[in-house]
N, C-alpha and C positions, 0 to 999 in steps of 0.2 A: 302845169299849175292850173291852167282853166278847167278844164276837167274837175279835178279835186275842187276848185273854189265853188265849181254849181255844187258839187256834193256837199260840201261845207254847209255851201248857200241855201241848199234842199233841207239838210239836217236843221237847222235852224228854222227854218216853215214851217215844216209838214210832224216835226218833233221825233220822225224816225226814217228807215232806209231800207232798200231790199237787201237783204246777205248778200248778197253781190255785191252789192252797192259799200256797206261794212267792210266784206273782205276788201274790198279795193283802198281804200281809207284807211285799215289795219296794214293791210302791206308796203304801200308805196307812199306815203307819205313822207315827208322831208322836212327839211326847217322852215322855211317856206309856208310851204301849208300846217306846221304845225303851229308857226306865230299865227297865223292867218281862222283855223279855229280856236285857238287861244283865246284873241281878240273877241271875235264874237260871243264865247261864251263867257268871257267878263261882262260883255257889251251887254246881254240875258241876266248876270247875276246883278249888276247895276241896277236896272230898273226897278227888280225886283227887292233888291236890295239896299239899294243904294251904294254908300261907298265905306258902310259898317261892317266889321268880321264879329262875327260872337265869337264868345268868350268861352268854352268848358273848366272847370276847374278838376282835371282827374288824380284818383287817386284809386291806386293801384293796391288791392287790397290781399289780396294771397298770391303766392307763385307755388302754392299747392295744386298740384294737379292730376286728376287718374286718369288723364287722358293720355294715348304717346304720341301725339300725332309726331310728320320725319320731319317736319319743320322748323319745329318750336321750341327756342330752348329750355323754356321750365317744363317741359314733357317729362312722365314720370318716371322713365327711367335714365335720367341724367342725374344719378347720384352726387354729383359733383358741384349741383345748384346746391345754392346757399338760402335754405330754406327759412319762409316768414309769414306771419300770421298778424294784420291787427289786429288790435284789441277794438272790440267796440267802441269804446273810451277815445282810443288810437284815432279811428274814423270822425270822431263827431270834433276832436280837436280841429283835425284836419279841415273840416265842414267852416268850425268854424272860423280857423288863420283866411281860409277864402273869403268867407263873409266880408271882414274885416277888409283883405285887400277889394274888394269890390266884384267879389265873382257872385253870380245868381242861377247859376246851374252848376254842378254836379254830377260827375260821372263813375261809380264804382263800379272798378275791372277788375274782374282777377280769374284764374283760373279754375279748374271744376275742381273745387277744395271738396274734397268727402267728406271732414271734420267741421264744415262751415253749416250749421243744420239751417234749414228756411224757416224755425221761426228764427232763431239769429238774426239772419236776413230779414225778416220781419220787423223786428224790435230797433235793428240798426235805419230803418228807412220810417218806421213811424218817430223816431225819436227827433232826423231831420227834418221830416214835415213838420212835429212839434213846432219846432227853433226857430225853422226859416220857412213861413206857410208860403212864404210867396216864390220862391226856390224851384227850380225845375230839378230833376231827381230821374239820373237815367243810368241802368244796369249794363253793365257787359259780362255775363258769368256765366254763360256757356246754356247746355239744353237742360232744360227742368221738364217735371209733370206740366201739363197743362195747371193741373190745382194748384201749384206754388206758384206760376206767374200771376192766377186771378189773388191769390193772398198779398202777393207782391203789390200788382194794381191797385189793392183796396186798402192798403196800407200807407198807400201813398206816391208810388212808382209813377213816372208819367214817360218815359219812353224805355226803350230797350236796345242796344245793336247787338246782332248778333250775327256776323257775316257768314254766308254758306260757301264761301274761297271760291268755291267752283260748282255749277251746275252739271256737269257733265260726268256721271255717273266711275267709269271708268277711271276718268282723271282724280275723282275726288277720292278711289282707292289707291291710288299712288302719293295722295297726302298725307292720309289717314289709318291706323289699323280696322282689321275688317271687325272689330266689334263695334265699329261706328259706321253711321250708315248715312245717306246726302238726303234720304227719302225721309227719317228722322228728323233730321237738320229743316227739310223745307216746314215740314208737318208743324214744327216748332215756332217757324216765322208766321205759317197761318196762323196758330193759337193767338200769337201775340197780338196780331192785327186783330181777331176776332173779340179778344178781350179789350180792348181800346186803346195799348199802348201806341205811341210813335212810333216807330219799327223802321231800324235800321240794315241793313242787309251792305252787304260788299265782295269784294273778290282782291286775293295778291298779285299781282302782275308780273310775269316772268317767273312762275314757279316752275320746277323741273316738268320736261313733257308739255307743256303748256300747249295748244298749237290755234293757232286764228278761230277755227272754228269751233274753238271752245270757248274762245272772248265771248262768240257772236251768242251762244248760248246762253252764256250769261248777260248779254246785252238785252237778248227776250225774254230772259228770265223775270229780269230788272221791270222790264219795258209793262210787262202782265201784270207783276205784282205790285207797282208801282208803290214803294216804302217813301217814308217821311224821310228816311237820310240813306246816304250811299255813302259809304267807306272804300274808300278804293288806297292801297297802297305798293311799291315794288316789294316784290321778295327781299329781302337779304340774308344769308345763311349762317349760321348759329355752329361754332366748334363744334358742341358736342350732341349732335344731328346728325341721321343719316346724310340728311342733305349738306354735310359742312364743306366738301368741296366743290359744289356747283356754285353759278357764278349767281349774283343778284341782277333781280330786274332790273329793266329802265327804267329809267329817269322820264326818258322823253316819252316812252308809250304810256305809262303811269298817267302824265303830263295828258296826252293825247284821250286816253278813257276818257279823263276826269273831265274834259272838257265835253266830248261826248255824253257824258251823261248830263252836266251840265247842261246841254243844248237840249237834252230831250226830257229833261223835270228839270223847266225851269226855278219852280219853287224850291225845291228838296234842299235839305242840308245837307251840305257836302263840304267838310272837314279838309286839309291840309294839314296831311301826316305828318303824325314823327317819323317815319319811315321814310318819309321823302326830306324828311330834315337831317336825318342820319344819313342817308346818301350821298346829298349835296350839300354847300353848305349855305346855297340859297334855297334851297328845296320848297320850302313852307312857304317864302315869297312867291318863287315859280308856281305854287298850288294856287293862290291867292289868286295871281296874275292869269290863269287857265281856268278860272270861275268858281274856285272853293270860296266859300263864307262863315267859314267854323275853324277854330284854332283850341287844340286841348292841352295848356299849361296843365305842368307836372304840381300837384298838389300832395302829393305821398311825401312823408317824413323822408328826408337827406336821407338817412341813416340806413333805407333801404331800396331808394331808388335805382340802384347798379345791382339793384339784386333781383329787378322783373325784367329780366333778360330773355325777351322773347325771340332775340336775334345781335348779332353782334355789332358792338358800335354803337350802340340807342344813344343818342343824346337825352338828357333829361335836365339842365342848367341852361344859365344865359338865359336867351328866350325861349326857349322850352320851357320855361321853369315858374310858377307863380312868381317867385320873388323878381322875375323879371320881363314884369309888365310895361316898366316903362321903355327898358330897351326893344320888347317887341312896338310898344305905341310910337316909338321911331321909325323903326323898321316898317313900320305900315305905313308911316306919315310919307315915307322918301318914296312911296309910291302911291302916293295921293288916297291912302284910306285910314281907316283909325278903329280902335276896339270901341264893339257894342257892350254895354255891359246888362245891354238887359236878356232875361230869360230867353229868349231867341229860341219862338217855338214856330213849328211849321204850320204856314198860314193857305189854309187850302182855299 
């Protein structure tokens, strides 16, 4: 454990590690050393933070999608998803049941809808800025033209996530079909950054073939391009997926990234998944408690939340759920923190 704690202790100073130094930290770690970077990188989100989580309000807007990736369950050839669309109308209600309960940011996810045209997009995000100027307003919809993200921006957008799963060339054609490309994917994260958005980026943890020194890549990847948020969540596999019989990531190395990257952008927003809340069924607490400071309640109409089924078992009620803010402001209290309800933008 001495060993690992100076590497802890290094990570935490110097804000980064030699590959050696990573692979040793990725391999042999225990519980132990993983309470022990946990601690610290709460101790990093503290200061900087305090002892506030923001708030996301998401809403989940198509499970259209012309992409197949093997992971995904609304991938488009899973004829068996129960296909949905809202309405613009749909989305701005949605904006504003948030409002109402006290959310101020904003997250439209959905998949690469073909039918969804960018002024669509356009009109649905000038319409929020209209309503709620003081609102933060952040996309998750996969790769565009460079031209649709600056109409996005100047419409009103203020951040983007857009995770690249994996750096590692090879690996990311064992997620993906090969009419998608990781070279694409990055090309996409510089446009955003260069057009001014927030820019979020992440990787799944424990996908099939996965191997250390593909983390590590994506840890320099991270480390270079240095985004305003990191998403980081486990795998878990989806029936009707290639990948439905391999097993889902950890919990604990999920756990272990998150604090890791924690330690080295101590600023960044860094979320605690629904993926690690589907997992476990303290997951989203353990996120918190390992240095997350963002939690994204489900804001999508009931009527279609069991049908963005990106993977099996998603929670999306209880505290997942907007309507259950107060049981998550419990839930944070019994660990000494409480929801931010303001805009919660990254403060470079």
């Amino acid at each position: 454990m001495n060993h690992m704690k100076k590497l802890i202790d290094k990570l935490r100073e110097e804000r980064t590690l030699t590959s050696e130094e990573f692979a040793h930290l990725l391999s042999h770690y225990d519980d132990e050393a993983l309470a022990y970077i946990n601690q610290q990188a709460r101790e990093v989100a503290t200061v900087h933070f305090g002892q506030g989580v923001y708030i996301r309000g998401l809403i989940e807007i198509s499970n259209y999608c012309r992409n197949n990736c093997n992971y995904c369950g609304i991938r488009k050839d899973n004829w068996r998803a129960d296909r949905y669309r809202l309405s613009k109308e749909m989305i701005w209600d949605c904006c504003e049941h948030g409002y109402k309960l006290g959310f101020r940011s904003f997250v439209l996810q959905g998949g690469e809808d073909p039918k969804r045209s960018d002024n669509d997009m356009e009109e649905i995000i000038a319409e929020i800025r209209r309503r709620y100027p003081e609102c933060a307003i952040t996309l998750s919809i996969g790769e565009k033209p460079a031209k649709a993200y600056e109409r996005y921006f100047m419409k009103g957008a203020d951040r983007y996530l857009l995770r690249h799963e994996t750096f590692n060339r090879g690996h990311y054609y064992c997620l993906h079909p090969y009419e998608m490309s990781n070279e694409r994917r990055i090309k996409c994260l510089q446009e955003l950054k260069r057009i001014g958005f927030q820019t979020g980026t992440g990787i799944m943890v424990g996908t099939p073939h996965q191997r250390v020194e593909f983390l590590i890549e994506d840890i320099r990847f991270i480390e270079n391009f240095q985004p305003e948020m990191i998403g980081i969540g486990p795998f878990i596999p989806h029936q009707r997926t290639p990948f439905c019989d391999e097993k889902a990531g950890s919990v604990e190395l999920t756990l272990l990234l998150l604090s890791i990257f924690r330690l080295m952008h101590p600023k960044a927003l860094i979320p605690s998944t629904t993926a690690l809340a589907s997992l476990a069924p303290d997951g989203r607490i353990r996120g918190i408690l390992a240095g997350a400071n963002v939690v994204m309640p489900n804001l999508s109409p009931i009527i279609v939340r069991n049908k963005y089924n990106l993977y099996d078992q998603k929670v999306a009620f209880g505290a997942e759920a907007a309507e259950g803010l107060a049981l998550l402001e419990k839930q944070l209290t019994a660990v000494g923190y409480h929801i931010d309800y303001s805009r919660g933008d990254y403060n470079n």
